[in-house]
N, C-alpha and C positions, 0 to 999 in steps of 0.2 A: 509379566509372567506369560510364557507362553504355551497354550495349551496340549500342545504335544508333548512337552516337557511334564503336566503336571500330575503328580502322582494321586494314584485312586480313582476307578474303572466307575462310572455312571451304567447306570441300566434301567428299564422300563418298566420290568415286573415288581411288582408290589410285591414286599417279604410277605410272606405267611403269617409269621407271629407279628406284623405292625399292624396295629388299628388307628395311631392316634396320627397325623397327616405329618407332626414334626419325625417322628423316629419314622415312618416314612422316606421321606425325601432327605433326612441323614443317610441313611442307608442307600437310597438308589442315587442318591449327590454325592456319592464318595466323601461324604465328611466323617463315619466314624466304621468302625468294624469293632464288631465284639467280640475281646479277647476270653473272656469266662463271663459266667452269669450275673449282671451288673458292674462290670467290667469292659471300660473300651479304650482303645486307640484313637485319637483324634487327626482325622489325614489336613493338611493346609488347609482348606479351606474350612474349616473349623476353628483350629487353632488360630488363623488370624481374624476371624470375629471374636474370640472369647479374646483373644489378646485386646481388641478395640474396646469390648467390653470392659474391662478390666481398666481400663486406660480412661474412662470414663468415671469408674466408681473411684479410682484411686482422688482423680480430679474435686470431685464430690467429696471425698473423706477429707483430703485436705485441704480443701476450703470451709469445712467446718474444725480444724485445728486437729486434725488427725494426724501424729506418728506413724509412719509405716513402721513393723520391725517384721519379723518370719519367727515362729516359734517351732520347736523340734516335729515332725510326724510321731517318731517312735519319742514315747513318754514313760519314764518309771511309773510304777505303780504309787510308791510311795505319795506320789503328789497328789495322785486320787484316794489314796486312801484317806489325806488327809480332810481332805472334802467331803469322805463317806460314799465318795459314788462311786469305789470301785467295787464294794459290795452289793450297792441298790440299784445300778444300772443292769440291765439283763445282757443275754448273750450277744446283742448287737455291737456291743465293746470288746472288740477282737484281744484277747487276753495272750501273754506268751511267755516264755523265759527264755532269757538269755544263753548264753552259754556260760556261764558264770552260775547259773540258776537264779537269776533274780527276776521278779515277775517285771514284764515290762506292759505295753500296751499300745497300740495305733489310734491314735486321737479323733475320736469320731467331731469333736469343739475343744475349745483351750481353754477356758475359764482359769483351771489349774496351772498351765501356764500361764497366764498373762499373770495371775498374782503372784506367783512365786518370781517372776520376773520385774515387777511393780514394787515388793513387798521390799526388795533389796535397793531401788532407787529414789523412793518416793519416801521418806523417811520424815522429813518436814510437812507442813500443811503448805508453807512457801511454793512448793510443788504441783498445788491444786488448784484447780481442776486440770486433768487431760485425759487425753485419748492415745488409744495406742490401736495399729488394723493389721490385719497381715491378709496376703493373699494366698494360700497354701493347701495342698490335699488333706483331705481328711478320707477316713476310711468306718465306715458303717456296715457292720455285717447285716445287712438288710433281709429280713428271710423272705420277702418276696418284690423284688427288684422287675419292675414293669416300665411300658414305653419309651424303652431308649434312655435317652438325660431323666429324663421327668424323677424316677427313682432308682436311683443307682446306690453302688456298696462304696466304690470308689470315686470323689468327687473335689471337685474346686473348690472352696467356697472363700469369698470376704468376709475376715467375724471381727469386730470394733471392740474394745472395752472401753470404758472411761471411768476414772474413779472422782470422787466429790467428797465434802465434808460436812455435806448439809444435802435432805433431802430435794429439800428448793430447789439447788441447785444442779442438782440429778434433771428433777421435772423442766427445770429449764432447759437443760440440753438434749434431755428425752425429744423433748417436741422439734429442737434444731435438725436431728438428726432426721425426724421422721419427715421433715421439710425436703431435709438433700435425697432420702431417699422415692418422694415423691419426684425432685428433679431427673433422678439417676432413670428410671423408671420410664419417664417424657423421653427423656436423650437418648435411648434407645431403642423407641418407633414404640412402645407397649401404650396401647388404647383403650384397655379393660382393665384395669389394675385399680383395685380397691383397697382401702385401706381399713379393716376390723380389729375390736376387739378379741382376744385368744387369750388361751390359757395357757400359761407358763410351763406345763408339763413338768420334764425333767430337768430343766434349765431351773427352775425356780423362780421366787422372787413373785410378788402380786399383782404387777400391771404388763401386760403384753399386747403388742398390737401384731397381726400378719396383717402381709400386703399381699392381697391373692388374685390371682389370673383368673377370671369368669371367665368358668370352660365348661361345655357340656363334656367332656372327657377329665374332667377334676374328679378328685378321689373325696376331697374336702366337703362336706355340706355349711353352706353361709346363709344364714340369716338375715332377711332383707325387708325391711318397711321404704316401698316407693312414694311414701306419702312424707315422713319427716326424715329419712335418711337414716334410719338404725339400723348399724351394721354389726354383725357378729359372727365368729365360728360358732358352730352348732354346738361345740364342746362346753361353751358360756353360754350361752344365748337364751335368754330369760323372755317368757310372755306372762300374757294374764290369761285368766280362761272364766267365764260366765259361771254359775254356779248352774247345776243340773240336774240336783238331787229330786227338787219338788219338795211338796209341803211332808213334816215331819208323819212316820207310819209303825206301829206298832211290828216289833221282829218277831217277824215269822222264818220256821224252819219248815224247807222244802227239799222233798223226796227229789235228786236230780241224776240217777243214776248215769254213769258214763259220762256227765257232764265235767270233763278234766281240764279241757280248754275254755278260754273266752269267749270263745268263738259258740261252742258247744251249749256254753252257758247261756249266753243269752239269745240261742236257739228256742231252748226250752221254756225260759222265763219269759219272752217276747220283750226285752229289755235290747238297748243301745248299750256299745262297750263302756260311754265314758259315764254309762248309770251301775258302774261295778267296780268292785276294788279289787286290785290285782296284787298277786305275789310273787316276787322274784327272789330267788336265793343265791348271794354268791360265796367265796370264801375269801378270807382275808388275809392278803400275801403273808403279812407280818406275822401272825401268830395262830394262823390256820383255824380261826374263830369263824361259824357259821355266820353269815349277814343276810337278812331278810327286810326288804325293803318293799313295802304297800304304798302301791301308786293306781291314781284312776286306769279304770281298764282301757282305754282308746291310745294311751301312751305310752312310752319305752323309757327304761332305765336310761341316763346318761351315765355311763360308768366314769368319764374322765370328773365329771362333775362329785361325784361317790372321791373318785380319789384324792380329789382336790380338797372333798371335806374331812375325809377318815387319815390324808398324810401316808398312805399304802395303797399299790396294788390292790385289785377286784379282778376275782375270775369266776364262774360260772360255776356253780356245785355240782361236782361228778358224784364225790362218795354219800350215796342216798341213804345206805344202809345203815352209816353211824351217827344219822340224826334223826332225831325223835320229833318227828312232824309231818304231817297228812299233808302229802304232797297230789297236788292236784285239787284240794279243799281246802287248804290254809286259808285261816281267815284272822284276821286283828281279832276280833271280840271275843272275852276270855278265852286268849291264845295263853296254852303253856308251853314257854319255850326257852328252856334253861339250858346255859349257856350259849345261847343264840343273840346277836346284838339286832335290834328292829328299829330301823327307824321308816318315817313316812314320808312321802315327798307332799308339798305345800298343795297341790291340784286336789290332794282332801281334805284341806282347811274348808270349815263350816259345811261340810257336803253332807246332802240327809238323803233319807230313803237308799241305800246303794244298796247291792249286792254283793256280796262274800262270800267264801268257805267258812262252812260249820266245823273244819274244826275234824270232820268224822267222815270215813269215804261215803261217796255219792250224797251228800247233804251241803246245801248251802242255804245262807240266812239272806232273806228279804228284809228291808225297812232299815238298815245298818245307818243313823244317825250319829257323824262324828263326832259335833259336839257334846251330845248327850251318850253316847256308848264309846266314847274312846276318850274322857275328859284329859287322862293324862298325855296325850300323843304331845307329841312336839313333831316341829313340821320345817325343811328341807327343799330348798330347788332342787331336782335332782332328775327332774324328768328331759327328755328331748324334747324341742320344739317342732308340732307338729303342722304341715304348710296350712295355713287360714288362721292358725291361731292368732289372739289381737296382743297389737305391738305394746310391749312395757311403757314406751313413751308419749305414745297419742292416741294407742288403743284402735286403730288400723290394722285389719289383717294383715299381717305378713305373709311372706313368699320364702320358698327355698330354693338357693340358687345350687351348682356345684362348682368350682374353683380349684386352682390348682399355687399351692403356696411359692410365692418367689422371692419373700424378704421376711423378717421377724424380727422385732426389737424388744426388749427385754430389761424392764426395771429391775435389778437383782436384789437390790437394797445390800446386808450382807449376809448371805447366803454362803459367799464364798471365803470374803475377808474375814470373817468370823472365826470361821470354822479353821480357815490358813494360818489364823493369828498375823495378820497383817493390820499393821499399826502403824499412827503416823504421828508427831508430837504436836498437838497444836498452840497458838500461840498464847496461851499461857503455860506451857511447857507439860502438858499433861499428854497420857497416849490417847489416842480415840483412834476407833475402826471405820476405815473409809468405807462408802456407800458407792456399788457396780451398777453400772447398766452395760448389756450389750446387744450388739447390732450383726446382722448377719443376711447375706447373700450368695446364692449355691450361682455362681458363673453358667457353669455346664446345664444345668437347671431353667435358669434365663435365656440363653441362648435357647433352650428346646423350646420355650416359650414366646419367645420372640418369633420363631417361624410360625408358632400354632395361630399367633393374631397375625400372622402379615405373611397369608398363602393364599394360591386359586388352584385350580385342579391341576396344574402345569406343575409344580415348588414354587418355593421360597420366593419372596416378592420383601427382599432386604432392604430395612432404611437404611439410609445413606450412612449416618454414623456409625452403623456396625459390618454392612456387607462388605464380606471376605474383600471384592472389588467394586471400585465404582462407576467402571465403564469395563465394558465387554464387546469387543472387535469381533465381526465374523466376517473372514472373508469365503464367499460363497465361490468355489472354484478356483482352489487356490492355486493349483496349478499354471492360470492364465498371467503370464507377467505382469500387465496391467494393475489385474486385480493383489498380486501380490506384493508390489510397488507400492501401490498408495495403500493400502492395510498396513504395510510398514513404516512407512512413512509418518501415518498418524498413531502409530502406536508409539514413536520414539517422539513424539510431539505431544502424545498423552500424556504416558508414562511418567514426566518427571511431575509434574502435577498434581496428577492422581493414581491408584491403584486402578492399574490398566490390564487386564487379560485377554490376550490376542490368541485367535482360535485358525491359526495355522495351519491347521491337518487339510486334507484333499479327502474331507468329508462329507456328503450329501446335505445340501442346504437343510433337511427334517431334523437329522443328525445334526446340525449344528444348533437349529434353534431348539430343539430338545434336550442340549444339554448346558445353551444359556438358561433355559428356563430354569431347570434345577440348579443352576451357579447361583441363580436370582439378584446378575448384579442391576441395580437402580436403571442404569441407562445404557443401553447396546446400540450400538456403531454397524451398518450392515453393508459391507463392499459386493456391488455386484455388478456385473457385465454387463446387465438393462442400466441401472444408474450411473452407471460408469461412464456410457456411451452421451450423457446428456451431462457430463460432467456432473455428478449429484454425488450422494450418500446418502441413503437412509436412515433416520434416528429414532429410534423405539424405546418410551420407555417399558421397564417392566412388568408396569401395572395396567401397560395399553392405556394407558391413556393419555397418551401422544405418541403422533406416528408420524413425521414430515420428513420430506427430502431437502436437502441443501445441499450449497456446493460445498465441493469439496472444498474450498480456501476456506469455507466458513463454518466447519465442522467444529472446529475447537472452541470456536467463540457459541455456537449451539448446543455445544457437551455442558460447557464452564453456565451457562444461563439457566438450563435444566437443573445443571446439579443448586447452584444457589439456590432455585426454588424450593 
């Protein structure tokens, strides 16, 4: 390729709206332009890393017995309805009708395909196990689309089904796939990539693992013990906590006026937060039922974890006026609270001495003993984990990292077959319902991520396996015959080899290496007038960390040594 020829303008100036160094140096490296908000174009030098990208996972999928097939973008509704999610998914699932009027849809994942596609081929158990992948857009109306790839509306991604007859044999191939995608992961330069337990959200199904990019600019919070290796999203992620109450104390009611906050409370009482019980109130998507949920005061509702128990949406309680409860004093101990659902998160199992709302504005109760004043409670994970709490495993503080998710895998059990009526005959001629896992990879997503681990203040600093190119020619002064002889020379000597980009222009040697840095191909080729004269070439890799001269007969044999490294 040569660089006069290649489309999309590099420039100096940092956008405005980029913070994170990948949607950066896409923007100023002419790899994407955004067409609407979470919307882009991909200029070459993008499109041929996600292509390499791509050419890597494909590799990976099918060496663990993957089908490629491509399932529709636009999707009847009918096939979600039969799954139920075209109801219980919110407005992120871009909805529409035909001209026909029939309701149709842009598939933000396939699950619904892939069984409606499965359901009609896989008829026998003789069939089983396999896999099927596609590599295809998907569309997410995302309502707030940030950092470039990182969260986009419009996107690449790789998603795998595999159906089984036997959970075993789910779990067997669970852990294959999570293997290739550790490989996939290595093969494309990523140095931070972990692998946690997650919660299945809207996807379904009990066991989920993410593979998450450790990023100070992740949106994710991870859970981390450096001591025995527990890793977790913050949405699962379970500890233990000391007990704190102190020795049991007779309840007392205390004059607290104003005291409406935590904070306020244990102003007044000279108390620490996680020596009080807190009340949170949300409402329940499903049937607009009031939920109030007491948790120690130093910690935060996990609403995914709320969802995961209750099977419904949690959202925060606006309408204050048609519930009958002292907001700001609410307290468990003969609480009346009808038609209101209460449950209590596990951090005030056996807890004594706390503090609560009385129940009555500006009054709250001292001495609150849960085992003895709340006998009937029953008790819920349901809280956040807070950074120092001790690890569930070996009881080691934890740490909170932030991370940014770049794969998910997904036991579905059947979630999906169930609900599709997909059935398969097994060998004793009976029907039975296969058992889904699926696996998934955002391309566009990866690649933003790939540059976020492997950049310096210059761009992109591309492993080999993925960079758009893998040598990058500058001739400095190109105008000089010499210099533009042998720059040619080795570019028709490169080129069939490897992905070669020759920078042609009669552009200012700053200008040149300025906008190899933002190409960030592995290893740059530099023709110049000084090394010329001594018959040389300069070879730089892009991480500087190698800088020699050779001759020029021995340039190729110095490209091809570099890159094998």
């Amino acid at each position: 390729m040569l660089l006069s020829q290649l489309l999309g303008e590099r420039y100096k100036e940092k956008p405005s709206d980029a913070t994170l160094a990948s949607y950066i140096y896409l923007l100023r490296g002419g790899y994407i332009r955004q067409v609407a908000n979470g919307i882009f174009s991909l200029l070459p030098p993008a499109k041929r890393a996600s292509q390499k990208i791509e050419k890597i996972i494909r590799e990976e999928m099918d060496r663990v017995g993957g089908q490629e097939v491509l399932f529709p973008v636009v999707l009847p509704a009918d096939l979600w309805q039969e799954s139920g999610r075209f109801e219980s998914v919110g407005s992120e699932l871009l909805r529409f009708k035909d001209r026909f009027g029939r309701d149709m849809l842009l598939g933000m994942t396939h699950e619904e395909a892939a069984v409606h596609l499965a359901r009609s081929e896989a008829k026998s158990y003789l069939k089983y196990p396999f896999m099927i992948y596609q590599i295809q857009t998907k569309f997410r109306d995302e309502p707030r689309p940030r950092a470039g790839l990182i969260r986009v509306r419009e996107f690449t991604m790789k998603d795998a089904y595999s159906f089984h007859t036997s959970q075993e044999d789910l779990l067997r191939y669970y852990d294959i796939v999570h293997d290739a995608y550790v490989r996939i992961f290595e093969r494309v330069g990523m140095k931070n990539v972990i692998s946690i337990k997650s919660d299945s959200g809207m996807m379904g199904g009990q066991t989920a693992h993410e593979f998450m990019y450790l990023s100070d600019g992740g949106e994710d919070s991870i859970v981390l013990c450096d001591h025995c290796g527990y890793k977790a999203n913050m949405e699962v992620a379970a500890c233990t906590l000391p007990p704190v109450g102190g020795a049991e104390q007779p309840i007392e009611e205390v004059h607290t006026p104003g005291a409406d906050t935590i904070e306020a409370l244990c102003e007044v009482l000279g108390v620490r937060p996680e020596q009080t019980m807190k009340a949170t109130v949300f409402t329940r998507e499903d049937n607009g039922q009031p939920l109030l949920i007491f948790i120690r005061g130093d910690l935060q509702v996990n609403e995914a974890k709320v969802k995961k128990l209750l099977g419904t949406d949690i959202y925060p309680l606006t309408d204050y006026e048609n519930v009958d409860l002292c907001f700001g004093y609410l307290g468990a101990y003969q609480l009346k609270a009808d038609g209101v659902q209460v449950l209590f998160d596990q951090s005030l199992k056996g807890e004594t001495n706390l503090a609560c709302g009385a129940n009555r504005p500006d009054y709250h109760l001292k001495g609150i003993s849960v085992p003895r004043d709340l006998p009937d409670a029953q008790f819920y994970d349901l809280a956040k984990v807070n950074e120092g709490a001790l690890c569930p495993e070996c009881g080691r503080p934890l740490r909170i990292s932030r991370g940014i998710e770049v794969g998910n895998i997904f036991q579905l059990g059947t979630k999906y077959t169930k609900s599709m009526n997909m059935t398969y005959t097994d060998e004793n001629g009976k029907l039975q319902t296969p058992i889904m896992g699926c696996y998934g990879i955002g391309v566009g997503r990866l690649l933003a991520c790939i540059i976020e681990d492997n950049h310096d203040d210059y761009g992109p600093i591309w492993p080999k396996s993925v960079a758009p190119w893998s040598v990058h020619i500058c001739a400095l002064n190109n105008s000089v015959e010499e210099i533009r002889t042998t720059a040619r020379e080795l570019y028709d000597r490169l080129s069939p080899k490897y992905d070669t980009l020759l920078d042609d222009r009669d552009a200012a040697p700053g200008v040149q290496f300025a906008d190899a840095d933002l190409l960030g191909a592995p290893v740059r080729v530099i023709v110049s007038k000084r090394n010329l004269a001594n018959g040389e070439v300069e070879i730089v890799t892009r991480d500087k960390s190698v800088q020699k001269k050779v001759k020029v007969a021995e340039a190729e044999a110095a490209v091809a040594e570099l890159l094998a490294e």
